[in-house]
VOTOR-457306 format. One record per residue (C-alpha): x, y, z. Coordinates in steps of 0.001 Angstrom, whole numbers, plus 524288, in hexadecimal, padded with zeros to 5 digits. Last residue first. Layout:
REM VOTOR-457306
XYZ ...
//
This chain:
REM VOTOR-457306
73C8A7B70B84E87 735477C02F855CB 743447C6CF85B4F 748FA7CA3384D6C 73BD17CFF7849BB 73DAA7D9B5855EF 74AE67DA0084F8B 7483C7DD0084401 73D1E7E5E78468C 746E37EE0A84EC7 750877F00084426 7465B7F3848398A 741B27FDDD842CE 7502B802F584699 7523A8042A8383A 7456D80BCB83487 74CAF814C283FFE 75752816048367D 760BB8219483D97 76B1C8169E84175 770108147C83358 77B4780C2F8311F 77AA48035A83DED 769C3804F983C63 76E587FBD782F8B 777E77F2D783754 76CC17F064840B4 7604A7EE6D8343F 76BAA7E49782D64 76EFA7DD5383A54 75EFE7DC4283D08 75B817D7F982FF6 766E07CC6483313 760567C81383E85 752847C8B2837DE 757CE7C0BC82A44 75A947C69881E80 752617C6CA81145 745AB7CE7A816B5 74A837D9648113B 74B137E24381D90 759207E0EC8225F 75E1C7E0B281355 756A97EE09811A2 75F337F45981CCB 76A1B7EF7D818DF 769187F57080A08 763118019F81029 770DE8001D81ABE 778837FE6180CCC 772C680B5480768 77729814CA811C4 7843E810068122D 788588086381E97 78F6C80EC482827 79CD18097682D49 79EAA80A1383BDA 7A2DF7FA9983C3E 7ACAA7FD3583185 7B0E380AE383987 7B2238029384712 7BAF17F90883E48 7C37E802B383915 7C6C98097D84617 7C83B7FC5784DF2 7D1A37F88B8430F 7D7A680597844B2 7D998805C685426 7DF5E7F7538519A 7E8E87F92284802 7EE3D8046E8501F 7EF6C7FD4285C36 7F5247F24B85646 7FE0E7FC3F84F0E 80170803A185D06 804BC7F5CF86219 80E447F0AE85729 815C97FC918570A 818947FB1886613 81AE17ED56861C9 8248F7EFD485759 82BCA7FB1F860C1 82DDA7F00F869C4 832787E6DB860A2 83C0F7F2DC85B50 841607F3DA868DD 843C27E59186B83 84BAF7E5AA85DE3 845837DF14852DC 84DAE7D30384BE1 84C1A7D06C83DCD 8515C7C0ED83B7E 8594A7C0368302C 853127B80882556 854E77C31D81B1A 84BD87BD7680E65 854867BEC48011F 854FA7C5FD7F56B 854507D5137FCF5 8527D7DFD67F392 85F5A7E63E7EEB9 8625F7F46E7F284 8714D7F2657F4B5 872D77EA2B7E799 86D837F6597E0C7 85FAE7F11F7DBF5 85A567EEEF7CDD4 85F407E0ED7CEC5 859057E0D77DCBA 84C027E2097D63C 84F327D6367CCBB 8552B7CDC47D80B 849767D1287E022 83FF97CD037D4B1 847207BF207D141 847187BC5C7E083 8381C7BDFF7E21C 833D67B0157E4C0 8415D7AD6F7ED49 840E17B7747F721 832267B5E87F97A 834D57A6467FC51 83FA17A9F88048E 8347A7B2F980D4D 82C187A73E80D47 8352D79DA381177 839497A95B81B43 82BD97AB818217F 827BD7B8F181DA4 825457C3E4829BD 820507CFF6825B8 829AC7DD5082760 825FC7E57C831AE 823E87F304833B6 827367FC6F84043 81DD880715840EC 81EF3812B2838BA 813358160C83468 80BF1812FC84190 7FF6681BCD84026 7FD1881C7182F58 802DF80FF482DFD 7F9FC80732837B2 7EDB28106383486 7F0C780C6782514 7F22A7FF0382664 7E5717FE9883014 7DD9C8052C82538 7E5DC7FEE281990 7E0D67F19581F08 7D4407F38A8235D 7D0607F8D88163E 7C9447EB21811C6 7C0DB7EC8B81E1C 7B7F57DF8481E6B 7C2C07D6E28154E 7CD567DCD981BC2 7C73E7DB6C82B2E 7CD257CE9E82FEC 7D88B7CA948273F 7DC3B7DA2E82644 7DC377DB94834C6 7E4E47CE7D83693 7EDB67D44982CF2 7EF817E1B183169 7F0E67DB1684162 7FDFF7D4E6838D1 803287DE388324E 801E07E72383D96 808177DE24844AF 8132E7DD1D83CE2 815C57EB2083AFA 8100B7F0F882DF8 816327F73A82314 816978060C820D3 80E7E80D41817B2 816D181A9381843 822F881BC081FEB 826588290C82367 834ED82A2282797 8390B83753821A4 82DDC837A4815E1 828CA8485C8197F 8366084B9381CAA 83D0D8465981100 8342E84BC7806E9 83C74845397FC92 83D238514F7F269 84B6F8511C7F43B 84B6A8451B7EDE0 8467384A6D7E1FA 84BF8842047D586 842B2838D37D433 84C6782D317D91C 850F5836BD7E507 8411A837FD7E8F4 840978283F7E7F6 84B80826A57EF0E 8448682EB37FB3D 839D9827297FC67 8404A81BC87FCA3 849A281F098091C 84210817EF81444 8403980B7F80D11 84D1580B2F8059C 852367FD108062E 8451F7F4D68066D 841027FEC87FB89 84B0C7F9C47F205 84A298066F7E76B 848D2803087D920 84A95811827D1B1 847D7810117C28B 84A6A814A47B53B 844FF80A0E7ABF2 84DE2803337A33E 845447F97279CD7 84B117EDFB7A064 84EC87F2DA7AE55 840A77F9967B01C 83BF97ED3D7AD4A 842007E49A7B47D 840B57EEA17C0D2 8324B7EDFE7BF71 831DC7DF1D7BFA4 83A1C7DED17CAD0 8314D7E63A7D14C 8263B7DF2B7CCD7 82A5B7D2D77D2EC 82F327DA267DE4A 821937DE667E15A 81B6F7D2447DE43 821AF7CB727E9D5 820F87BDC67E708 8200F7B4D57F2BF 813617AD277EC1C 80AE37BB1B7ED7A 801A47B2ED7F48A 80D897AC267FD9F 811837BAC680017 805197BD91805CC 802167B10A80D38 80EA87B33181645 80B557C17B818EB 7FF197BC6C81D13 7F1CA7BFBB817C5 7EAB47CB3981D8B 7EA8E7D49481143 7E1267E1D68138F 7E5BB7E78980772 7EEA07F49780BDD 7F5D67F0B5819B4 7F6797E06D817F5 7FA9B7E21F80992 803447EE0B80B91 808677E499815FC 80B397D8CB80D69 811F97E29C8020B 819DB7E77F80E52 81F047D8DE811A8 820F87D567802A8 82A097E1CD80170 82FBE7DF2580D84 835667D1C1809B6 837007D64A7FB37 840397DFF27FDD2 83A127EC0F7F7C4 83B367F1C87EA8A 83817800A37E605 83722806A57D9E7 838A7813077D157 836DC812F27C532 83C0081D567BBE9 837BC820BB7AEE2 8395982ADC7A543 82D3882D3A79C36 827E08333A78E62 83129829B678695 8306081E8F78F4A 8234281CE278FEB 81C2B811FA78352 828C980CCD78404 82B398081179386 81DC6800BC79359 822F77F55179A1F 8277D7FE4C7A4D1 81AF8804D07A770 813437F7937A703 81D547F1927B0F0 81E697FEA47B8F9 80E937FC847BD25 80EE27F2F27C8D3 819127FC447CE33 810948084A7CBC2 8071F803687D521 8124E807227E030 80FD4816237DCE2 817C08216F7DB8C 819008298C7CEDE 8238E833897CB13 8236783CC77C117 82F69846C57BD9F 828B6853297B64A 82878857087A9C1 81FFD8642A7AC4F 8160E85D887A1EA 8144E84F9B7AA8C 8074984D227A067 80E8A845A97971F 8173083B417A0F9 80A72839B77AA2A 801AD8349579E61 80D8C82CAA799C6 8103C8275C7A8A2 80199824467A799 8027F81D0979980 80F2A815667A02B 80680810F27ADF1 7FA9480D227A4A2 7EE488129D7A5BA 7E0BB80F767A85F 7E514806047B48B 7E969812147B9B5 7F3B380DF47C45B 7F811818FD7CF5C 80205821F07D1EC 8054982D517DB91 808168232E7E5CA 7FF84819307EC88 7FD4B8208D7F9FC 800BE81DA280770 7FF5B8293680F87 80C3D82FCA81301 8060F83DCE81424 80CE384133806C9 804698347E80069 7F79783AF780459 7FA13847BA7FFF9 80039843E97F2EF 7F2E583B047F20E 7E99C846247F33F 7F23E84D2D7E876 7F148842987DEE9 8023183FD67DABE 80A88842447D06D 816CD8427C7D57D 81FD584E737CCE9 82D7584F2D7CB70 8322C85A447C6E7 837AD85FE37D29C 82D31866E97D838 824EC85D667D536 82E3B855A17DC76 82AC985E5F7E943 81CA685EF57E68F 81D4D84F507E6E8 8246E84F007F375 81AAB84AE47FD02 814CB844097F290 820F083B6B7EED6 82490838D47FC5E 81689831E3800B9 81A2E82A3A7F374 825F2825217F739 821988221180412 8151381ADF7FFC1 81E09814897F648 8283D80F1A800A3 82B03802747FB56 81D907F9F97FEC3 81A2C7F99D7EF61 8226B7FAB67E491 8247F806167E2E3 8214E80D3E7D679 827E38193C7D680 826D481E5D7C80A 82E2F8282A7C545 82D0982F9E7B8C8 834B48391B7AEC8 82BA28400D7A437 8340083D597986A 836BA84A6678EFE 8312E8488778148 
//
């Protein structure tokens, strides 16, 4: 029986996926074309080919196994066509896929594709995605101190690429902190279709961009303050930030440099292992640059004219989100729920009053309301 070739593009995370995978749907009628098919939801192929950020054209069934669904894949793909999947999940998943090399290898041909980051940026954008996508507000300093200056995506990388060594896995490792603006396109040449790359549609775009330092840092304070109230506070303002200044000037988070040794030193056995895998010209870096980064006067200016159109920003939607909280209608049934709390007889007058106000809030037309209102407060005033 004839293999059904597949790519997996698994990431890891913060190394150009969204862009990757923006590219793949724009082009997936192109590589179907070609043989190569991208199996992807139509509603999300639209999304990801106007540069929203999407999770790729896979995602984990906890009901099934990532082999068994390869299998699945491998026996319905009847016009033997090249598959390739996209998703940074998959890169938690490899290990089981690996380990299971027998129960696949003679209905599939591999190849992984992967992507590794010098760890000082890596850690940085894994931060921000934090701040951006899950409401964080700790410190930068804090967060790497929880994860006890282990980077668990370079732990698992190096994983991956031990495995795929001992068990001679086709693969593609790419060093993302080399090839940021050209990783799109070696993906394409590693399929086989880089003249499907459409060019014109990806020239420049950056998708899911990092934040400037002060929009790191108002995104923090906003998340400390209204997170636990507005849980999507963070991806709203995220999101208006990257959707209106997408290519503003990014910055990488500061680390003091006894804490930026100590990150060096805790995941030295996985950067040697990734770099083992590496041409000696696309090694990670294995050591903290202490060279002082000096700005130009025209670049500080540019930073603060950035800086002011984000506060501005930031601001506008804040005020936007927290005029809609403070708009927010009730449900039918909760203001009969507050409206029989005001006259149980459990609460006190002040606090019948509050309840009976924010009721008549949520449903103006109850003249029984405006009644109940004024006896409270005539009551209120007896008392």
């Amino acid at each position: 029986m004839k293999k059904t070739k597949f790519f997996l593009h698994i990431g890891h995370g913060k190394t150009g996926t969204s862009a990757v995978q923006s590219s793949l749907a724009i082009a997936s009628d192109d590589l179907l074309s070609q043989g190569i098919n991208y199996p992807i939801h139509p509603s999300l192929r639209d999304r990801s080919s106007q540069l929203e950020i999407t999770s790729g054209n896979w995602a984990p069934n906890p009901n099934i196994s990532l082999s068994n669904e390869l299998l699945n894949l491998a026996e319905c793909n009847l016009d033997d066509s090249k598959i390739i999947l996209s998703s940074e999940s998959l890169f938690w998943e490899i290990p089981e896929l690996l380990q299971n090399k027998q129960k696949w290898e003679s209905k599939i041909d591999l190849h992984i594709l992967m992507a590794v980051r010098d760890i000082e940026e890596m850690i940085s954008s894994e931060y921000q995605q934090r701040v951006k996508r899950h409401g964080d507000s700790m410190p930068f300093e804090q967060f790497i101190r929880a994860r006890q200056f282990v980077s668990s995506h370079h732990a698992q990388a190096a994983k991956i690429i031990e495995l795929m060594s001992n068990l001679k896995i086709s693969n593609t490792v790419i060093n993302y902190s080399k090839h940021k603006h050209d990783i799109s396109r070696i993906i394409f040449k590693k399929i086989g279709a880089e003249d499907a790359f459409p060019e014109q549609r990806m020239d420049g775009v950056i998708i899911n961009r990092s934040l400037s330092r002060k929009e790191l840092d108002l995104m923090i304070a906003i998340n400390k303050i209204y997170h636990e109230r507005i849980p999507s506070i963070s991806t709203t303002l995220s999101d208006a930030l990257i959707k209106n200044q997408p290519k503003i000037t990014s910055q990488q988070c500061k680390i003091e440099q006894h804490q930026l040794e100590k990150l060096y030193i805790h995941n030295k056995t996985f950067l040697e292992a990734i770099n083992k895998f590496l041409a000696p010209t696309e090694h990670l870096s294995t050591a903290c640059n202490t060279a002082t980064k000096h700005t130009s006067v025209d670049q500080d200016q540019k930073i603060r004219t950035e800086e002011a159109v984000s506060i501005k920003l930031i601001g506008d939607t804040l005020k936007e989100v927290l005029t809609c909280e403070c708009k927010k209608k009730l449900s039918n049934e909760t203001v009969d729920a507050v409206i029989a709390l005001s006259q149980s007889g459990t609460v006190t007058n002040k606090i019948e009053i509050e309840l009976l106000e924010l009721a008549i809030a949520n449903r103006p037309e109850g003249k029984a309301l405006g009644r109940l209102l004024i006896r409270a407060k005539k009551k209120s005033k007896t008392i």
